[in-house]
Backbone as JSON Lines, residues from 0, in Angstrom:
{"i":0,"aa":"X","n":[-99.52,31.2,-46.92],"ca":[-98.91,29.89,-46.77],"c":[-99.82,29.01,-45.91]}
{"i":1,"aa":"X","n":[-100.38,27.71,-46.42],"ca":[-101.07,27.0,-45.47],"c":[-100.38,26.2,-44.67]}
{"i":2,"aa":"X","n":[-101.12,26.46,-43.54],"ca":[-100.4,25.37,-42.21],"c":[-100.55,23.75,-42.29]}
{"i":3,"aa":"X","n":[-99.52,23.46,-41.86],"ca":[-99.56,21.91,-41.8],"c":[-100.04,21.52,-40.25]}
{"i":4,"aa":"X","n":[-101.25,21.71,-40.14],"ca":[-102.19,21.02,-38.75],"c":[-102.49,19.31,-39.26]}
{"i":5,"aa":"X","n":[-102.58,18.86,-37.73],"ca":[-103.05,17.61,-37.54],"c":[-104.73,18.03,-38.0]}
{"i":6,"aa":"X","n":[-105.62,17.05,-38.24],"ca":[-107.06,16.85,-38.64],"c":[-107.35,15.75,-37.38]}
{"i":7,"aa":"X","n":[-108.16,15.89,-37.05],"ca":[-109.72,14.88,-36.65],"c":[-109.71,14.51,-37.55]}
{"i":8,"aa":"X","n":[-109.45,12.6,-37.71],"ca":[-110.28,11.93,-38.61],"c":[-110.69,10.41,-37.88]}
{"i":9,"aa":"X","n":[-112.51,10.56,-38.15],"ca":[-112.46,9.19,-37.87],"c":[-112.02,8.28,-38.48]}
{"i":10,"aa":"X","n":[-111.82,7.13,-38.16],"ca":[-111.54,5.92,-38.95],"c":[-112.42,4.85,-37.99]}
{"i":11,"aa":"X","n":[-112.37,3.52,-38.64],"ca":[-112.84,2.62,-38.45],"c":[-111.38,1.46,-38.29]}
{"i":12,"aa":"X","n":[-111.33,0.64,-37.37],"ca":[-110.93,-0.3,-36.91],"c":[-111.28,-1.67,-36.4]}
{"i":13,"aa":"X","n":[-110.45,-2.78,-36.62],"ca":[-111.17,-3.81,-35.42],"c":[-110.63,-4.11,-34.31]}
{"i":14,"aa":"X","n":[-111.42,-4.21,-33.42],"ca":[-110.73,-4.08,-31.61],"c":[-109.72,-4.82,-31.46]}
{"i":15,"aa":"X","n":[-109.47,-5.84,-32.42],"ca":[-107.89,-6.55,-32.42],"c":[-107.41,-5.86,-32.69]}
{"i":16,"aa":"X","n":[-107.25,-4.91,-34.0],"ca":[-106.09,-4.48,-34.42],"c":[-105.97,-3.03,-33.41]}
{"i":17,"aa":"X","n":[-106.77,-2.89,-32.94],"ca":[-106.44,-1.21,-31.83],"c":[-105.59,-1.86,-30.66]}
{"i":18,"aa":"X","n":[-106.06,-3.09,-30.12],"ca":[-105.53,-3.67,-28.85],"c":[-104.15,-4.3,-29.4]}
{"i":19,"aa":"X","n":[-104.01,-4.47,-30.72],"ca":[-101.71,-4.91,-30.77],"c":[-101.49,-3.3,-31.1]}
{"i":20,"aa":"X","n":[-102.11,-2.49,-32.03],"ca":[-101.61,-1.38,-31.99],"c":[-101.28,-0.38,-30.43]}
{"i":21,"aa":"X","n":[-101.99,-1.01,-29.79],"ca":[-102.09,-0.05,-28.53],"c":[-100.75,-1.04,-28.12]}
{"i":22,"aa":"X","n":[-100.71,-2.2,-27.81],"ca":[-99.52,-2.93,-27.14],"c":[-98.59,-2.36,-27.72]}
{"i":23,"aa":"X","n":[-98.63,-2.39,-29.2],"ca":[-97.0,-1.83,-29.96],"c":[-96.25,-0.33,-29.79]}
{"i":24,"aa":"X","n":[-97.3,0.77,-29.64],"ca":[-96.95,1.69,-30.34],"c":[-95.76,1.81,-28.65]}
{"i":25,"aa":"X","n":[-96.06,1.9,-27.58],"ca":[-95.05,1.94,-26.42],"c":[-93.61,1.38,-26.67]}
{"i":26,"aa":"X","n":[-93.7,0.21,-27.2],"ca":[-92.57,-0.54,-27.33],"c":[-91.45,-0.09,-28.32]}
{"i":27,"aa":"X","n":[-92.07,1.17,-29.19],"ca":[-91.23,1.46,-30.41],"c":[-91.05,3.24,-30.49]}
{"i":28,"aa":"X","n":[-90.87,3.67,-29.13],"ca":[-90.25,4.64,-28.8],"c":[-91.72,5.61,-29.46]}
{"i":29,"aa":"X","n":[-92.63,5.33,-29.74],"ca":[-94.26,6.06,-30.02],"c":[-94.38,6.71,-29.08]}
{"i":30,"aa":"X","n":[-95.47,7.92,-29.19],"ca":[-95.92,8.75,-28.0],"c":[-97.34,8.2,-28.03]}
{"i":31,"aa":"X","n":[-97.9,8.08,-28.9],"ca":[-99.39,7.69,-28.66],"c":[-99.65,6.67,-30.01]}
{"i":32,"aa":"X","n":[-101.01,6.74,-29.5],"ca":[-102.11,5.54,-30.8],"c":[-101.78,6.58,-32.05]}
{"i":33,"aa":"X","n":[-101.85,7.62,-31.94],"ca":[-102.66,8.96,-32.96],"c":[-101.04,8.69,-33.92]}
{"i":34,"aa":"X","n":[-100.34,8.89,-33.51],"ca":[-98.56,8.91,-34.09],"c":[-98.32,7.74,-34.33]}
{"i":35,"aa":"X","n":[-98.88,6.64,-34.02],"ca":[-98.34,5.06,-34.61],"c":[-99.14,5.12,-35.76]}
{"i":36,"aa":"X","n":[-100.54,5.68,-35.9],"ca":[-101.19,5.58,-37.24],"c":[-100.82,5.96,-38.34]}
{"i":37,"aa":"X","n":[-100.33,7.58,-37.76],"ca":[-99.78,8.32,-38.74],"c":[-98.34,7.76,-39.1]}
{"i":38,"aa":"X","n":[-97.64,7.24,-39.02],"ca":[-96.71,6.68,-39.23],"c":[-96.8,5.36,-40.06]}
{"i":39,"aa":"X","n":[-97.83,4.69,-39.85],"ca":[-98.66,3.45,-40.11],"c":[-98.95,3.91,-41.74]}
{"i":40,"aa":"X","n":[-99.3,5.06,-41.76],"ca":[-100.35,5.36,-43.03],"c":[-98.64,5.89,-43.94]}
{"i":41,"aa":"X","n":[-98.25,6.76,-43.3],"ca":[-96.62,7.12,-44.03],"c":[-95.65,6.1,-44.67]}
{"i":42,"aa":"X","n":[-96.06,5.0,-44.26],"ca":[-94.78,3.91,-44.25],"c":[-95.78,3.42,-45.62]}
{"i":43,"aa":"X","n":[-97.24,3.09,-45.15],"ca":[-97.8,2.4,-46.33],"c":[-97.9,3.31,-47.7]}
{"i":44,"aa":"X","n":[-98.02,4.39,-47.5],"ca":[-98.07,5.22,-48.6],"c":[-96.8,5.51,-49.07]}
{"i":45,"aa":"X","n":[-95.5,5.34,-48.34],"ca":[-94.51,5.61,-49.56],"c":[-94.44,3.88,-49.86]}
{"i":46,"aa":"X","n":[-95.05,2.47,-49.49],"ca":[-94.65,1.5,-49.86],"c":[-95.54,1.45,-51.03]}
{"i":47,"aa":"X","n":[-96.89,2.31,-50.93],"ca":[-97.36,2.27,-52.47],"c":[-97.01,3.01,-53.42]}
{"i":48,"aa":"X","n":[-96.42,4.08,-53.05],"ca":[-95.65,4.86,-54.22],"c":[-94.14,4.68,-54.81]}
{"i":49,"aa":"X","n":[-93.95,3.8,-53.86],"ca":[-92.38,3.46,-54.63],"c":[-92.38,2.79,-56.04]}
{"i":50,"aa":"X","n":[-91.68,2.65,-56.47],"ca":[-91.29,2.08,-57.8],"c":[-90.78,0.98,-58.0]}
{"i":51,"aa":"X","n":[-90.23,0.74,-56.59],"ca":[-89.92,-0.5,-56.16],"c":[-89.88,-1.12,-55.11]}
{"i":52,"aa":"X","n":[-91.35,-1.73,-54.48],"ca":[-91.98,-1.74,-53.33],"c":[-90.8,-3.0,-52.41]}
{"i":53,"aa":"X","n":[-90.32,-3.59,-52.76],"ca":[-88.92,-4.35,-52.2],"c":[-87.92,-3.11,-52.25]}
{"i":54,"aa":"X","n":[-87.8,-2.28,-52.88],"ca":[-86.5,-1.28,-52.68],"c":[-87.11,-0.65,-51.28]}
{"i":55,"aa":"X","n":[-87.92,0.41,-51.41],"ca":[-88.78,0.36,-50.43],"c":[-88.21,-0.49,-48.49]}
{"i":56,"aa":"X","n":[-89.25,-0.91,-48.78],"ca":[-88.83,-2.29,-47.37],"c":[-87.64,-2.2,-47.26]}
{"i":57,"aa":"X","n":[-86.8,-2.68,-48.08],"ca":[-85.45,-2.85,-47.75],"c":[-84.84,-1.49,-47.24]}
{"i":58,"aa":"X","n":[-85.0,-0.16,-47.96],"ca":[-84.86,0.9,-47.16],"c":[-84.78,1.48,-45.99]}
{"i":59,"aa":"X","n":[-86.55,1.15,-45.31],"ca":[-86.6,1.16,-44.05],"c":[-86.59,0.66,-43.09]}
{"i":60,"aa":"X","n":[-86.08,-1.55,-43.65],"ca":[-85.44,-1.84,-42.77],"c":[-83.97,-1.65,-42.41]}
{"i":61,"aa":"X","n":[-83.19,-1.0,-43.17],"ca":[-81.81,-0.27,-42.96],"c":[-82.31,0.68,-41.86]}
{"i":62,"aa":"X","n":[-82.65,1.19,-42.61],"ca":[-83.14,2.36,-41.41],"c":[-83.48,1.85,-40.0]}
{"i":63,"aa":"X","n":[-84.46,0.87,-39.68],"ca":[-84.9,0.31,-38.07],"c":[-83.56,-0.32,-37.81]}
{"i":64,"aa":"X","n":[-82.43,-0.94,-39.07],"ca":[-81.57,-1.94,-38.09],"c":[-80.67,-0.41,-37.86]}
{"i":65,"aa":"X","n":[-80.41,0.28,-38.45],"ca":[-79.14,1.2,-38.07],"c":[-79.62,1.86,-37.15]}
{"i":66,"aa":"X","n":[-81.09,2.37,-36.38],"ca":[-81.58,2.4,-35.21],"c":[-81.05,1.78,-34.24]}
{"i":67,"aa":"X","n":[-81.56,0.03,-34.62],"ca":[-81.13,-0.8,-33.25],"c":[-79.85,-0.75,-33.03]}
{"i":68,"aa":"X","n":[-78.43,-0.82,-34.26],"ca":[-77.26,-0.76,-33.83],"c":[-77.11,0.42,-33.27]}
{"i":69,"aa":"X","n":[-77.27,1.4,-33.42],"ca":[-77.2,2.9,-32.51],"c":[-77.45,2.8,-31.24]}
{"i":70,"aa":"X","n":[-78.73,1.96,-30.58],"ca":[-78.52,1.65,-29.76],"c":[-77.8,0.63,-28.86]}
{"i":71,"aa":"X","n":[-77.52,-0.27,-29.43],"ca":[-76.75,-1.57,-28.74],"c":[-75.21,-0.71,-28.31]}
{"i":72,"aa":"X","n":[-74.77,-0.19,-29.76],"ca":[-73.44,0.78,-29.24],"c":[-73.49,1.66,-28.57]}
{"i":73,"aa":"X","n":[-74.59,2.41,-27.72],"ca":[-74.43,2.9,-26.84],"c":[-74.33,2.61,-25.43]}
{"i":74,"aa":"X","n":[-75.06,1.0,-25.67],"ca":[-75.43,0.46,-24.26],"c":[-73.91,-0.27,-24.0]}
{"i":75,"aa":"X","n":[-73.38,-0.64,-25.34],"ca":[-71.91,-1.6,-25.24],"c":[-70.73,0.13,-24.38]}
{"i":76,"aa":"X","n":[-71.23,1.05,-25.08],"ca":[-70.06,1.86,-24.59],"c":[-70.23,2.05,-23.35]}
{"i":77,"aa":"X","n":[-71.36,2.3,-22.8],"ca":[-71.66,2.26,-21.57],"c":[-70.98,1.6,-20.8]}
{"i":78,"aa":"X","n":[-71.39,0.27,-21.06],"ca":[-70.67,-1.28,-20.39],"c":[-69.24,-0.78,-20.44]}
{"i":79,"aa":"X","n":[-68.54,-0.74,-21.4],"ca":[-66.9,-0.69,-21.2],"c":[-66.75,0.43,-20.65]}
{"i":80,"aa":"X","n":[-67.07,1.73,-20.46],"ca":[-66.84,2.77,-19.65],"c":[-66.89,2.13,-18.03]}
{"i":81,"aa":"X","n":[-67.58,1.51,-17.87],"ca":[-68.04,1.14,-16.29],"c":[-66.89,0.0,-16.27]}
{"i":82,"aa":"X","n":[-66.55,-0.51,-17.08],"ca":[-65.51,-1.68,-16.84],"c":[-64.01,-0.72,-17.02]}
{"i":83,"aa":"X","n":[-63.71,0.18,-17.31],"ca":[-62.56,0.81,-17.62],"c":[-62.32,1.73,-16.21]}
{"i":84,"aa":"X","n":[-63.38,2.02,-15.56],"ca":[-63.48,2.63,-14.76],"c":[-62.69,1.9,-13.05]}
{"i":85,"aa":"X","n":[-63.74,1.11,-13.45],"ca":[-63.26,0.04,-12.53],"c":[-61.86,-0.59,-12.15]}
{"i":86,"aa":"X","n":[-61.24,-0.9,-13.62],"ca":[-59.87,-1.62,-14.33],"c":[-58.95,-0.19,-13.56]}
{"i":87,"aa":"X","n":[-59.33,0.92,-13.69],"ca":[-58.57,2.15,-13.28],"c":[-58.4,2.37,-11.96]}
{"i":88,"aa":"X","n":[-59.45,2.09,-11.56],"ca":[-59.72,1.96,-10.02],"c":[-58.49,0.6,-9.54]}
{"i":89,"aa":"X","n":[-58.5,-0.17,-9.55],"ca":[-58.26,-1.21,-9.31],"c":[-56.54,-1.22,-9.33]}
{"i":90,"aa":"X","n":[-56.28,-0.48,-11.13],"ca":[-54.71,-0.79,-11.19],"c":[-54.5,0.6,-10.62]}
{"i":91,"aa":"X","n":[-54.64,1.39,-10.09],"ca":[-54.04,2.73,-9.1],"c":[-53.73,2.32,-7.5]}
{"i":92,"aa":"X","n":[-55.13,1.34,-7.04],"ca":[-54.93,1.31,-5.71],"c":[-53.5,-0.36,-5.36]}
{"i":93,"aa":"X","n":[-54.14,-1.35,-6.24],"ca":[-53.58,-2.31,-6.2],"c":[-51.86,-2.32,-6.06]}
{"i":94,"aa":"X","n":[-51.38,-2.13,-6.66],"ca":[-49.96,-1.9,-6.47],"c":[-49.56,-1.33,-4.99]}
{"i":95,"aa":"X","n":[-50.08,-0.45,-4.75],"ca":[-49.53,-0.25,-3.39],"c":[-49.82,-0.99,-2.43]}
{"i":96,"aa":"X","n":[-50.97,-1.7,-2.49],"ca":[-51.17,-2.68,-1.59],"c":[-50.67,-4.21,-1.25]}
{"i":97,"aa":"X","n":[-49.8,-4.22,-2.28],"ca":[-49.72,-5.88,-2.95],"c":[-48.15,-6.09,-2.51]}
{"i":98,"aa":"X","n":[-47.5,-6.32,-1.8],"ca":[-46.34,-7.29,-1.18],"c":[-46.18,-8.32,-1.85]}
{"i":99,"aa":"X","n":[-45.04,-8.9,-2.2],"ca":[-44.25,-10.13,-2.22],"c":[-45.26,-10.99,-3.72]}
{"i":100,"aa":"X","n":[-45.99,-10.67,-4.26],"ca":[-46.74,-11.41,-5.3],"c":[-45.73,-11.5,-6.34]}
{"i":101,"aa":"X","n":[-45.94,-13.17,-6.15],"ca":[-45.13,-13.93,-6.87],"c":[-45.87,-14.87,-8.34]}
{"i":102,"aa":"X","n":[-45.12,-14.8,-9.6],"ca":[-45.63,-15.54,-10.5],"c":[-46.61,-16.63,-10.35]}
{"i":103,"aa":"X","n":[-46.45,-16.95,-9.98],"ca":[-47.59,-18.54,-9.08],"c":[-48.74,-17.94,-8.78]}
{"i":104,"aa":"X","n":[-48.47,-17.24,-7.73],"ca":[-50.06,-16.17,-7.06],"c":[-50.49,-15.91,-8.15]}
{"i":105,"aa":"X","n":[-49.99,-14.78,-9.02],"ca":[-50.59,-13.91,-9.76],"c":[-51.35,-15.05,-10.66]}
{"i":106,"aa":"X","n":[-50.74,-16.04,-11.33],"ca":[-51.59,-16.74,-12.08],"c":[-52.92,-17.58,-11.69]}
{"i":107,"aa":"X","n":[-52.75,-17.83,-10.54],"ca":[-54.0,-18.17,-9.86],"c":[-54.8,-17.35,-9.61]}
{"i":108,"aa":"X","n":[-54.05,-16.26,-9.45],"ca":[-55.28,-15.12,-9.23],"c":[-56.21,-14.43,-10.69]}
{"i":109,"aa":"X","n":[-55.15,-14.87,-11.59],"ca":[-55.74,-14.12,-13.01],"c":[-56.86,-15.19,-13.23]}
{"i":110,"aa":"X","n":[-56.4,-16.88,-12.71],"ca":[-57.56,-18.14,-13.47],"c":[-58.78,-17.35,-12.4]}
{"i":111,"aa":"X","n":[-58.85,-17.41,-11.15],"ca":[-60.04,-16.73,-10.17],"c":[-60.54,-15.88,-10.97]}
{"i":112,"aa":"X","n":[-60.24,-14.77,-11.34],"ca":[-60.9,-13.73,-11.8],"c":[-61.73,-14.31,-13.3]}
{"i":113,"aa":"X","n":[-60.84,-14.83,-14.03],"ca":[-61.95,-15.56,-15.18],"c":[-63.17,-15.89,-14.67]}
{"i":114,"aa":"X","n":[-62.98,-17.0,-13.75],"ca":[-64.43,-17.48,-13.12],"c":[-64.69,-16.63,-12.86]}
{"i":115,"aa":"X","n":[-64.8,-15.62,-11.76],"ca":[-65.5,-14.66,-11.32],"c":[-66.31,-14.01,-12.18]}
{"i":116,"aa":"X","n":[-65.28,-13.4,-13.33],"ca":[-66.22,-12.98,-14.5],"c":[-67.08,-13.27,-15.03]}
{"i":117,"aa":"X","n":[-66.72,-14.94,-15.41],"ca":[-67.79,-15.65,-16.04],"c":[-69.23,-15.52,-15.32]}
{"i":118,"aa":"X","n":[-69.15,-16.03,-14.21],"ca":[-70.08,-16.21,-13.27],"c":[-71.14,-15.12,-12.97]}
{"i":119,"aa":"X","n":[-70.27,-13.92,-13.14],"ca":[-71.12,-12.73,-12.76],"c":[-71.27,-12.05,-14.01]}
{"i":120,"aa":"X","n":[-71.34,-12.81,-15.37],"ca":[-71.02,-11.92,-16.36],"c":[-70.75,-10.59,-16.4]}
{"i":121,"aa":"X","n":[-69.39,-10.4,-15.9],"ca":[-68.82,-9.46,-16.45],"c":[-69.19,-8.01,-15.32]}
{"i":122,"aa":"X","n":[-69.95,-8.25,-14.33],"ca":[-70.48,-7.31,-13.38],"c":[-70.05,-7.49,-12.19]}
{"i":123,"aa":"X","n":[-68.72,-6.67,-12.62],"ca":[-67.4,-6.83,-11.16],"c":[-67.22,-5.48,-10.68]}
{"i":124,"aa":"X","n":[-67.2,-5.39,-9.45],"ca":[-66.59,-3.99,-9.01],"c":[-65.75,-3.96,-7.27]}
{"i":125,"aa":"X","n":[-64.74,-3.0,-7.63],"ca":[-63.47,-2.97,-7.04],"c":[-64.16,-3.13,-5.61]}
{"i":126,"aa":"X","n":[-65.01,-2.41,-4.94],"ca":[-65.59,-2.26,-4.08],"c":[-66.25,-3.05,-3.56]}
{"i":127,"aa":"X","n":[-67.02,-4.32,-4.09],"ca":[-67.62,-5.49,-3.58],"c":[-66.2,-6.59,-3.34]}
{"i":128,"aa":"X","n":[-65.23,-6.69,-4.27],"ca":[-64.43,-7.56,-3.73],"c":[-63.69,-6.81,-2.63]}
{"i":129,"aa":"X","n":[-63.1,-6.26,-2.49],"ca":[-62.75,-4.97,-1.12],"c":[-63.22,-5.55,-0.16]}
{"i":130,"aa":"X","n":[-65.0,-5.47,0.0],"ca":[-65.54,-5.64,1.13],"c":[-65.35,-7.01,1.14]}
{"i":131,"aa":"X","n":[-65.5,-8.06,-0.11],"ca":[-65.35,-9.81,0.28],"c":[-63.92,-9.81,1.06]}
{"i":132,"aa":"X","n":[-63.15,-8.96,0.83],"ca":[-61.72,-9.65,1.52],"c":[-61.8,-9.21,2.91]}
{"i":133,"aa":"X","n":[-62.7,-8.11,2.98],"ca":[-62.65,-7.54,4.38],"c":[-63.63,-8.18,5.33]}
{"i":134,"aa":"X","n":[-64.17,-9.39,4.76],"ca":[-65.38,-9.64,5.91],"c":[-66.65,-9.1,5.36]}
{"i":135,"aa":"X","n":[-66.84,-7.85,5.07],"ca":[-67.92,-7.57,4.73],"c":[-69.03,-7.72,3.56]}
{"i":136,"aa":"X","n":[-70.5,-7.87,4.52],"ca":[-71.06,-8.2,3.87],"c":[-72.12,-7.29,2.8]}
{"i":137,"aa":"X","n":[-71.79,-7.06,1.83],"ca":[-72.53,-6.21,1.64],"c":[-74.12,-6.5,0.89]}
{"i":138,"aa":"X","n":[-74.87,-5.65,1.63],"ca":[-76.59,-5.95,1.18],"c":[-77.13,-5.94,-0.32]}
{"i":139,"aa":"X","n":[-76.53,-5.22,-1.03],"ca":[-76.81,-4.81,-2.4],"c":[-76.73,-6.47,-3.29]}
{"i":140,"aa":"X","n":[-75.73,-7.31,-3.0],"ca":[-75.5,-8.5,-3.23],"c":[-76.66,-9.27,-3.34]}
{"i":141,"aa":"X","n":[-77.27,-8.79,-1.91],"ca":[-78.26,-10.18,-1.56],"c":[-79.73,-9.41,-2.79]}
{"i":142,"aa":"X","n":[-79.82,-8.18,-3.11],"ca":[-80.88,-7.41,-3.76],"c":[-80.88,-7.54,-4.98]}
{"i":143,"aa":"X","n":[-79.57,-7.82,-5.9],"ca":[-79.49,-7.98,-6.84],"c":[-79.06,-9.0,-7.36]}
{"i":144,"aa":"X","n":[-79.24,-9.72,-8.79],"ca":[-79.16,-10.41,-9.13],"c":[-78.03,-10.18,-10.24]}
{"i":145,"aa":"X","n":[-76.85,-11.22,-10.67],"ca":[-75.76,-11.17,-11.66],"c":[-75.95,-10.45,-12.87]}
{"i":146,"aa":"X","n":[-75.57,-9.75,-13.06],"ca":[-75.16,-8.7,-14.51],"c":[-76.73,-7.33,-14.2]}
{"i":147,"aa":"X","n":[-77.3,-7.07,-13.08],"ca":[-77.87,-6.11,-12.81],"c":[-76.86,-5.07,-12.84]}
């Protein structure tokens, strides 16, 4: 049975196209120059052997977008885990702390929190307002910037 080894092969290039290939291949989850080529040469060779070089393309851009959505939904679940977390945090301790809140309050307090949200898109936690009511100042505030 013959082995499927990588080869030494030279090729020839022009220093433009090595210097975007070198910028690109990082950006697209690549390990090196050597694996963006080979991939480079894979993509072009099934786009010349297809039968239908638009069927083709269209193929493997399904393929890169159902990539990118794979990732966006992980980064979105992320996000709502950290916001559910929070929301949990918040409605466990809150109630016991909260006296006499009356319809009026509460609705002013729900319009506050919109802004708040807005403002900080969406990068709220139980623990920084805690410390705003308590006086404290906390440093992480001054280090970071909204939706970090």
């Amino acid at each position: 049975m013959k082995e499927n080894k990588k080869e030494k092969v030279p090729i020839w290039m022009y220093p433009d196209m090595v210097k975007r290939a070198d910028a690109a291949y990082p950006l697209h989850d690549i390990s090196s120059r050597s694996e963006f080529v080979c991939k480079a040469v894979e993509f072009y060779l099934g786009f010349l052997q297809s039968e239908s070089s638009q069927e083709y393309v269209n193929k493997t851009t399904l393929s890169f977008l159902e990539n990118q959505m794979g990732k966006l939904e992980a980064r979105i679940c992320r996000q709502l885990f950290r916001m559910c977390v929070e929301y949990s945090l918040m409605a466990n301790v809150t109630p016991g702390q909260v006296k006499g809140m009356t319809d009026e309050l509460m609705e002013k307090l729900r319009k506050k929190c919109v802004a708040d949200v807005k403002s900080t898109i969406g990068n709220i936690r139980y623990d920084r307002i805690y410390a705003f009511h308590q006086g404290i100042l906390w440093r992480e505030e001054a280090l970071h910037e909204p939706g970090d």
